[in-house]
NUKEDO-946327 format. One record per residue: x, y, z of N, C-alpha, C, CB in turn. Coordinates in Angstrom, 3 decimals. Glycine has a CB too. Layout:
REM NUKEDO-946327
   n_east  n_north     n_up  ca_east ca_north    ca_up   c_east  c_north     c_up  cb_east cb_north    cb_up
        X        Y        Z        X        Y        Z        X        Y        Z        X        Y        Z
...
***
This chain:
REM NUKEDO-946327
   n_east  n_north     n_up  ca_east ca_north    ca_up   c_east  c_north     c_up  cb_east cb_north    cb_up
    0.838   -1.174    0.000    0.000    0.000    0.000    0.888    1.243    0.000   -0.956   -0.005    1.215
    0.577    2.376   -1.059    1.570    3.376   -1.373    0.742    4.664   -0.301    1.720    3.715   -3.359
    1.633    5.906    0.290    1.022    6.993    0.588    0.796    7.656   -0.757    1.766    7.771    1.578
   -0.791    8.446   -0.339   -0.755    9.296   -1.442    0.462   10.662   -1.191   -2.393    9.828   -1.629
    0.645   11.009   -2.239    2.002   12.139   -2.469    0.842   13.312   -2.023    2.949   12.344   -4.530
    1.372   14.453   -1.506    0.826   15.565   -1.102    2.041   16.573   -2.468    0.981   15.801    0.975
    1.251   17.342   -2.837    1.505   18.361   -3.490    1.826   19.698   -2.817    0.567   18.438   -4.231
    2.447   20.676   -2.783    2.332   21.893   -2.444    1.503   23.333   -3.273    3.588   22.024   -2.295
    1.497   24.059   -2.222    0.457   25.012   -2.965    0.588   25.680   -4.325    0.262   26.073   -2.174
    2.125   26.020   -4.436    3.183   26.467   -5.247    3.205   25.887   -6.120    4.274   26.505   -4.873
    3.318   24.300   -5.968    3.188   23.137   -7.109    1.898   23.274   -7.550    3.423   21.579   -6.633
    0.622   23.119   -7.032   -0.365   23.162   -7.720   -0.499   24.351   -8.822   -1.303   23.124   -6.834
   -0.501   25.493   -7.625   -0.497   27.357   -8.641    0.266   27.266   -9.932    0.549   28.914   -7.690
    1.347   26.580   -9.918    2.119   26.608  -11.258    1.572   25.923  -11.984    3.400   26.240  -11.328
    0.930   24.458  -12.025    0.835   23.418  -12.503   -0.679   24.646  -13.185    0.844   21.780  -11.419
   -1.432   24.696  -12.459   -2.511   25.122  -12.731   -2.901   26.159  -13.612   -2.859   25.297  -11.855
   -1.824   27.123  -13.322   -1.367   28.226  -14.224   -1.127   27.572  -15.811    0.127   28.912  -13.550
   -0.235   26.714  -15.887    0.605   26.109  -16.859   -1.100   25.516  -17.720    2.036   24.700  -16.054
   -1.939   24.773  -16.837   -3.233   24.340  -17.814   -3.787   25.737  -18.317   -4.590   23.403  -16.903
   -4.564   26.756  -17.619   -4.882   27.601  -18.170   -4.742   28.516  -19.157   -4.947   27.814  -17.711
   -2.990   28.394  -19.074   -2.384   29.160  -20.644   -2.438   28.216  -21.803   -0.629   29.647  -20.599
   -3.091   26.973  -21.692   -3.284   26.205  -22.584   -2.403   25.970  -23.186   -4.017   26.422  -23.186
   -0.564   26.227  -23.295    0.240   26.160  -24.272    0.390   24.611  -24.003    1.508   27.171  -24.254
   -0.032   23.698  -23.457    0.243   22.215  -23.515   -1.331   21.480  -23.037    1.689   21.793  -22.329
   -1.299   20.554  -23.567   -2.275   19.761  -23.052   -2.966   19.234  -21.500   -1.898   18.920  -23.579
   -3.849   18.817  -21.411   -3.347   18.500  -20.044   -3.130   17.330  -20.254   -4.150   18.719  -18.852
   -3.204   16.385  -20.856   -2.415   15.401  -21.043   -0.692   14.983  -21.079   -2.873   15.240  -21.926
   -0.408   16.165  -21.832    1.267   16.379  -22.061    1.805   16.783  -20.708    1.706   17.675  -23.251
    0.551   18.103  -19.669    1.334   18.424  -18.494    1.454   17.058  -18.079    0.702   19.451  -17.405
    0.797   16.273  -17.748    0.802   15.217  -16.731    1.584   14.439  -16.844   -0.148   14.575  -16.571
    2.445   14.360  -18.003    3.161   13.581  -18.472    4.186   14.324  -17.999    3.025   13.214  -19.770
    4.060   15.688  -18.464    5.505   16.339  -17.811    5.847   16.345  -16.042    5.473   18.065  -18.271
    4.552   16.643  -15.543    4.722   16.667  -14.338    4.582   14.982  -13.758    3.703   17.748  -13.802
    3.866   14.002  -13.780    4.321   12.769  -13.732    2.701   12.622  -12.534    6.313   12.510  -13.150
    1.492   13.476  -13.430    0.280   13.618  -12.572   -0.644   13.008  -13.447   -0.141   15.107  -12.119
   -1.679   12.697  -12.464   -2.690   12.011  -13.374   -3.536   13.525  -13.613   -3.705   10.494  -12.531
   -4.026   13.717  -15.080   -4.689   14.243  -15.854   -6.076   15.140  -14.961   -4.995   13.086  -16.853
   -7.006   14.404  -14.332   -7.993   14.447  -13.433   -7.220   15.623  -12.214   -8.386   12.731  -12.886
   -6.316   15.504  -11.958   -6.109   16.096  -10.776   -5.682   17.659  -11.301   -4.965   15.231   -9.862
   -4.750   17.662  -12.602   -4.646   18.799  -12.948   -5.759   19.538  -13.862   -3.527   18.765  -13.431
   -7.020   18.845  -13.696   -8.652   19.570  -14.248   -8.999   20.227  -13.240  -10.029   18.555  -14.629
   -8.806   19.534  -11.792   -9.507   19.856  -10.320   -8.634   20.888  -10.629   -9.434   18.858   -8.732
   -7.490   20.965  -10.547   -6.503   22.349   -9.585   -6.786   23.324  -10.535   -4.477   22.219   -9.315
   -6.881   23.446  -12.007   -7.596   24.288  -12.588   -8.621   24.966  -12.290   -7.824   23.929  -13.300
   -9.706   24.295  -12.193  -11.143   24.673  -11.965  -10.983   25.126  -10.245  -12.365   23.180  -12.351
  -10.413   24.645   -9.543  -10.269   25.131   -8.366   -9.918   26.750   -8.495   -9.231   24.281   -7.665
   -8.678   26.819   -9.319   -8.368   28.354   -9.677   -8.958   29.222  -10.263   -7.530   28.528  -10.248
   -9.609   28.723  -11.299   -9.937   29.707  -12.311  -11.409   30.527  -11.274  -10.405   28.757  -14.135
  -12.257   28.763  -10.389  -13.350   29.263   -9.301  -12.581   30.238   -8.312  -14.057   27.901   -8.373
  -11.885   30.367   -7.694  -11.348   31.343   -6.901  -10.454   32.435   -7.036  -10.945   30.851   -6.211
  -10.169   32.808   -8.454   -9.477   33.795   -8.687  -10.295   34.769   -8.388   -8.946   33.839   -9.844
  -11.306   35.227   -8.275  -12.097   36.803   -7.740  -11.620   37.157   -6.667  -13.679   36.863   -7.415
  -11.359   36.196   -5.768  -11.098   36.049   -4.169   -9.878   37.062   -4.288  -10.675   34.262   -3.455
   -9.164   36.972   -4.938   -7.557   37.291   -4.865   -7.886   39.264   -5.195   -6.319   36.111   -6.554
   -8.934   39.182   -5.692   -8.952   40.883   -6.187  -10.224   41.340   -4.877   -9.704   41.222   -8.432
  -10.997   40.855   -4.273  -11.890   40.999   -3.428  -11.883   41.776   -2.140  -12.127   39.987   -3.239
   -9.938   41.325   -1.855   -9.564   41.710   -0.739   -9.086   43.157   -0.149   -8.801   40.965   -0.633
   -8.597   43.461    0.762   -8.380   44.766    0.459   -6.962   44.864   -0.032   -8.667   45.642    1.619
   -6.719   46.273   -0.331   -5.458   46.362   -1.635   -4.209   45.919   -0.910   -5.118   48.133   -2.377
   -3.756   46.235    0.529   -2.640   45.305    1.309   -3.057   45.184    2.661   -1.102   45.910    1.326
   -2.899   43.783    2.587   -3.386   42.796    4.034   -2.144   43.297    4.761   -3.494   40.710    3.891
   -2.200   43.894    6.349   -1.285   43.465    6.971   -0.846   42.602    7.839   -1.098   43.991    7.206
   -0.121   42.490    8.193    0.567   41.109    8.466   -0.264   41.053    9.934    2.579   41.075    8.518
   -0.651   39.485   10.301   -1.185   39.253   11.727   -0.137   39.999   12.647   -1.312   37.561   12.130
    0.370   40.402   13.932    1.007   40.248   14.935    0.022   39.781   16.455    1.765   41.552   14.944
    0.927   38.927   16.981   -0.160   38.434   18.471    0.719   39.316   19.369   -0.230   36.345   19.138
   -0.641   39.393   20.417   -0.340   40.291   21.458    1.138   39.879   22.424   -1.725   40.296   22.374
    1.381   38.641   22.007    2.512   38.623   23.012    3.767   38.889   21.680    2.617   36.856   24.116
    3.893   38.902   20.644    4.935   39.658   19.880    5.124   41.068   20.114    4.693   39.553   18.547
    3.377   41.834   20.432    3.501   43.585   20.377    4.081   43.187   22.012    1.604   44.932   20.081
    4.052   42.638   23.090    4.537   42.890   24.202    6.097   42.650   24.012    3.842   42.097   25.233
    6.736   41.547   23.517    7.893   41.814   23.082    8.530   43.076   22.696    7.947   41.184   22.293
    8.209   43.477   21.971    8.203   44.858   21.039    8.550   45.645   22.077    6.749   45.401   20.229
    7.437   45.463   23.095    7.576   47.204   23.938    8.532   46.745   24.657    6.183   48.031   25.035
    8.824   45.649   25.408    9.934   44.888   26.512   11.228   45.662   25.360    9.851   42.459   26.687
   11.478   45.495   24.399   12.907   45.739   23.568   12.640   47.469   23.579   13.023   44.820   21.611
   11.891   48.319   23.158   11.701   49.379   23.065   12.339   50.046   24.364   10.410   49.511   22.779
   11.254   49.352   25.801   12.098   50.139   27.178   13.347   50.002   26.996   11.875   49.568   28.698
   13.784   48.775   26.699   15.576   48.091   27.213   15.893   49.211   26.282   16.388   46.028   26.713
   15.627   49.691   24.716   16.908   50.418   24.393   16.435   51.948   24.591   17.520   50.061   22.760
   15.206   52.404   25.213   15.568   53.308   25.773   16.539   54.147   27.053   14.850   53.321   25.734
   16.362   52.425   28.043   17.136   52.709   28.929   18.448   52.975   28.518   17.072   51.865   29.751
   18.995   51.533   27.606   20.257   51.933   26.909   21.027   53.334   26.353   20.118   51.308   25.964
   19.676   53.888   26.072   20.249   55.162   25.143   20.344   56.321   26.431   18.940   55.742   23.601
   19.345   56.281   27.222   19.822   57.364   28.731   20.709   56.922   28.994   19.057   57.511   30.131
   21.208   55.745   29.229   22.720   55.556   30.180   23.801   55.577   29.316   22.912   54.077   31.050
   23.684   55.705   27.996   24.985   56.112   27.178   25.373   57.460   26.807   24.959   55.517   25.984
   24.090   58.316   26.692   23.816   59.750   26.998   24.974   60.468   28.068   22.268   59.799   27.676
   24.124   59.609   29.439   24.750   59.845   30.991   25.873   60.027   30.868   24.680   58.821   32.026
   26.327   58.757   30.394   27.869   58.747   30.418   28.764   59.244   29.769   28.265   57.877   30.330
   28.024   59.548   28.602   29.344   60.188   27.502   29.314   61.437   28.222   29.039   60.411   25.516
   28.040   62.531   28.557   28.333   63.692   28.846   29.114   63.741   30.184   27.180   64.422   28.806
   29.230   62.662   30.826   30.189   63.157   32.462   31.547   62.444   31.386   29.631   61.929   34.763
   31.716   61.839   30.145   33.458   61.629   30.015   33.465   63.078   29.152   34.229   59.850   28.937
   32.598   63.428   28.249   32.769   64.378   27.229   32.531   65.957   28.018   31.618   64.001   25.933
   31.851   65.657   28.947   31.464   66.881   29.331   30.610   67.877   28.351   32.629   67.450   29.695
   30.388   68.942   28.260   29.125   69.906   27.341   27.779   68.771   27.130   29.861   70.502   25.342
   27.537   68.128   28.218   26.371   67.370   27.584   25.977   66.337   26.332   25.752   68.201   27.373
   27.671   65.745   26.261   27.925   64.563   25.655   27.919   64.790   24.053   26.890   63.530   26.148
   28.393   66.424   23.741   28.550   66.686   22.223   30.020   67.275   22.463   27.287   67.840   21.401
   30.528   66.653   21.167   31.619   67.323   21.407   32.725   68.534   20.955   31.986   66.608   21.449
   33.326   69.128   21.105   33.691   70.531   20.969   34.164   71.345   19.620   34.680   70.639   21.834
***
């Protein structure tokens, strides 16, 4: 008993792409890609049905962040603020004039 092979999304989108421009059969893809015929009809029709989706959305998605990444965020933000007062501090007591120099 064989596993079925899983495809990737990438693999399909191309494959699928490649039927729709019609420059090969789907017979010939399948041959090229080493797929049965049937599967590259589905991933077609899968696409060609959901291409609206892709224009539907709004013009740029931004990216998820979870609340414990934005808490990260601010944890690094304090640390290099503190950083930047205590390098401040110090240059102006070695540099003196308030840590610019002359």
């Amino acid at each position: 008993m064989t596993k079925r092979k899983r495809y990737s999304t990438e693999f399909k989108a191309k494959v699928a792409l490649e039927a729709i421009r019609e420059e090969l059969t789907t017979a010939e893809l399948a041959k090229k890609y080493d797929i049965h015929p049937t599967m590259i009809s589905g991933w077609k029709r899968t696409a060609i049905e959901n291409m609206a989706q892709v224009f539907s959305g709004p013009a740029t998605a931004e990216p998820m962040i979870s609340a414990a990444e934005v808490e990260k965020l601010h944890a690094k933000i304090g640390q290099l603020v503190v950083e930047r007062d205590f390098l401040s501090e110090a240059s102006s007591l070695i540099l003196g004039t308030g840590g610019k120099k002359r």
